[in-house]
C-alpha positions, 0 to 999 in steps of 0.5 A: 844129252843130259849133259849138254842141255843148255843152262837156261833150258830151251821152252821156259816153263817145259819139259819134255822127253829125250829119246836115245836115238833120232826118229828115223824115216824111210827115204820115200817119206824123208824126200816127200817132206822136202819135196814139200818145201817147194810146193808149200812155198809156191802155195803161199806165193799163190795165195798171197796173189789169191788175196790181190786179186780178190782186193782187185775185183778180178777174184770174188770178194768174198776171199779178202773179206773172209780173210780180213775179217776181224783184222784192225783196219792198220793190219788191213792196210798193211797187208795190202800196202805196195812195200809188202806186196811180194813179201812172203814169210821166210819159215814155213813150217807145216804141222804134218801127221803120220798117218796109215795112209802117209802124211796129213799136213794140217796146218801150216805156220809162219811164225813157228816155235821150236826152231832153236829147239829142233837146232840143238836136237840136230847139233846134239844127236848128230854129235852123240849118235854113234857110228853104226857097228859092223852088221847094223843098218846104216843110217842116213844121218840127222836130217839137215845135218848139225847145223842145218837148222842154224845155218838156214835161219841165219840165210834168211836175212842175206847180208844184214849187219845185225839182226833182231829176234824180238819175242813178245811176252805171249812167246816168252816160252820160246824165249831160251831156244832163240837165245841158244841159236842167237848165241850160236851165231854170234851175239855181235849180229844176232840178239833176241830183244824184247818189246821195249828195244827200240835201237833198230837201224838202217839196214837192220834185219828184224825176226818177228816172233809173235804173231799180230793178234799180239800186236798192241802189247809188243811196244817197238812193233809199231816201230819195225813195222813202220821203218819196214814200211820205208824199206829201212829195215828187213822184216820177216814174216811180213805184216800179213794176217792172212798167213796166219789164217788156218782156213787157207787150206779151206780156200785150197778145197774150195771148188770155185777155186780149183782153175786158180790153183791149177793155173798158179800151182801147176798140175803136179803140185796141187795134186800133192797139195789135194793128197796132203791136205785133209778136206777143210771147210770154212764155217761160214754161218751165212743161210744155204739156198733151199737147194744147197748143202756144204760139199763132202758133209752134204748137210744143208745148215751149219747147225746140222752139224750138232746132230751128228753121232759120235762116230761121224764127227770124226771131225776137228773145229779150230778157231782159224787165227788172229786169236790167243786161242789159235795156237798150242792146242788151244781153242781145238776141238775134237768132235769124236772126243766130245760128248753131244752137249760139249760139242753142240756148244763148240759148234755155236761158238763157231758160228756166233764168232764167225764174223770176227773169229772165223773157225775152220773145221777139217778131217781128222786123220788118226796118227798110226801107232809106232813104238818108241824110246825114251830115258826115264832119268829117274829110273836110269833106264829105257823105257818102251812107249807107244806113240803117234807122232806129228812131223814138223819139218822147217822150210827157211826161204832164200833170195827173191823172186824167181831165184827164191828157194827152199832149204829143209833145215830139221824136221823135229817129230813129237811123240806122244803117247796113243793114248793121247787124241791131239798132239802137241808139246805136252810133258810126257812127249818126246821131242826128237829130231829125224833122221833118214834110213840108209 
């Protein structure tokens, strides 16, 4: 492993820990993670119509505000503009938790890191892992296969002469892993740019890997955006904030809502949505009538929240997106980690900023405990760990339409250890891909 690490490493400034082996699943769970590929897809699809209709009057207008609240008025206008009306993103990547109860999709990101990174894991482990030795459980292999992750990224941009990464200088630290998977699939039509290129030509394809709060620091966006806009160039994700936006999974618990899911997910898939999804409110500060309360909290203010013991915040507030501090771990707060005063100030943050930051709050589903290995290269030996652990499988979108489809590329598990309440990348992590029990 050590060994065939790139040269130029993976996350500029991080490091994190190998495991020996990959983090094997259950087939039960294994097919319940790519069967979520097509539900999340259709989610999507679903909301974006969501955002349309709400725009057209035929929904209540208080979605789009929510939504493009905020948001520039060229972001606003972008989002709604005809050539990106069907637009979608094309990786969906859904932050998943491996709970007592099965799995907790808590947010869901279409800009997503680690995508290079979860590509050499799968190359790597698939070439070291050896076969199983006579008597041992069989194993299904690395999920996705070796070049599941490669090949997946390389389907979403169909038959595209050249292809451009550009990473914004707030994304640096994915810089190296989109370098390694360009390089893997021939830098004469995949390269990462940054934000001073400017030679993008007719039927281009170009991967944008920062998210729009970021735009006016990345120089040629204004460039992409606008020969995407003339249909010259392929861009993906589209230039729609509202992707970006945690509180969608608030819109999917929002009652008034229930007959349109319904109707455009179908029965089966919002249900599984429902199971999957943590309940999510949006912390919208706007006065209650004297008869009202917030569903599942049955508190009547906002403000309420602050009174509540530590036991009953078992409860995370995040900023909901289009923010420097909406991704990472950052600008998330857990209420049964706070003491009363840190957490009365979270609270107030949310409300004063609602009307350009919007916050989602949402319950928290403590990770079960698994024991885990790593190599401690110091030491020269394995180390035993207990951990909780977050899935991240990749969804890559191909074709359009009615024939578009879901291919699961790799699902990368972050450990960390039980002693941590949020996880995340930290250093003393491990990142390790996932692979399926015979």
């Amino acid at each position: 492993m050590r060994g065939r690490f790139p040269n130029e490493g993976l996350f500029q400034g991080k490091d994190f820990r190998i495991a020996p082996a990959p983090f094997e699943l259950e087939p039960r769970l294994a097919k319940d993670l790519e069967f979520l590929g097509r539900v999340l897809f259709q989610f999507n699809r679903a909301t974006n119509l969501l955002y349309r209709l709400s725009v057209a009057g035929k929904q209540p207008a208080w979605i789009a505000r929510w939504l493009d609240q905020g948001k520039p008025a060229e972001l606003i206008e972008l989002q709604r503009s005809a050539t990106f009306k069907n637009d979608l993103p094309r990786v969906i990547r859904p932050d998943v938790l491996l709970t007592e109860t099965g799995l907790a999709i808590t947010e869901l990101d279409s800009v997503p890191g680690g995508i290079g990174l979860t590509g050499w894991l799968n190359q790597t482990y698939a070439d070291l892992t050896p076969p199983p030795t006579s008597g041992a459980a069989k194993t299904g292999g690395i999920i996705g296969g070796a070049d599941g992750m490669i090949r997946g990224f390389e389907n979403i941009f169909g038959d595209a002469p050249r292809v451009h990464v550009v990473v914004s200088e707030e994304a640096a630290t994915y810089r190296p892993e989109m370098e390694w998977i360009c390089a893997q699939l021939g830098t004469d039509r995949f390269a990462v740019r940054d934000s001073q290129f400017t030679g993008f030509e007719p039927g281009d394809a170009v991967y944008r890997f920062f998210e729009l709060f970021d735009l006016h620091n990345v120089a040629n966006a204004r460039q992409a955006l606008a020969l995407a806009r003339e249909g010259k160039i392929q861009l993906t994700p589209p230039p729609k904030p509202l992707f970006e936006e945690k509180l969608l999974l608030a819109l999917l618990w929002n009652r008034n809502l229930r007959d349109f899911w319904r109707q455009e997910l179908g029965g089966r898939f919002l249900d599984k949505m429902l199971e999957s999804v943590p309940y999510t409110w949006v912390m919208d500060p706007a006065p209650l009538p004297a008869h009202g309360a917030i569903p599942e909290l049955n508190l009547t203010d906002w403000n309420q929240l602050k009174t509540l013991s530590q036991k009953e915040r078992n409860l995370i507030l995040k900023i909901s997106g289009y923010s420097e501090q909406a991704w990472g771990a950052r600008g998330v707060f857990l209420g049964n980690d706070l003491s009363s005063g840190d957490w009365s100030a979270a609270v107030d943050v949310a409300l004063r900023s609602f009307e350009k930051s919007p916050h989602v709050l949402q319950r928290f589903h403590k990770p079960r405990t698994v024991e885990t290995r790593w190599f401690d290269f110091e030491a020269e030996t394995e180390v035993t760990m207990q951990g909780r652990v977050r899935l991240c499988p990749y969804f890559f979108v191909t074709g359009l339409g009615d024939s578009a489809r879901t291919q699961l590329g790799g699902v990368l598990a972050t450990i960390c250890p039980a002693d941590k309440k949020i996880i995340h990348g930290m250093r003393d992590a491990i990142l390790v891909p996932c692979s399926t029990a015979g």
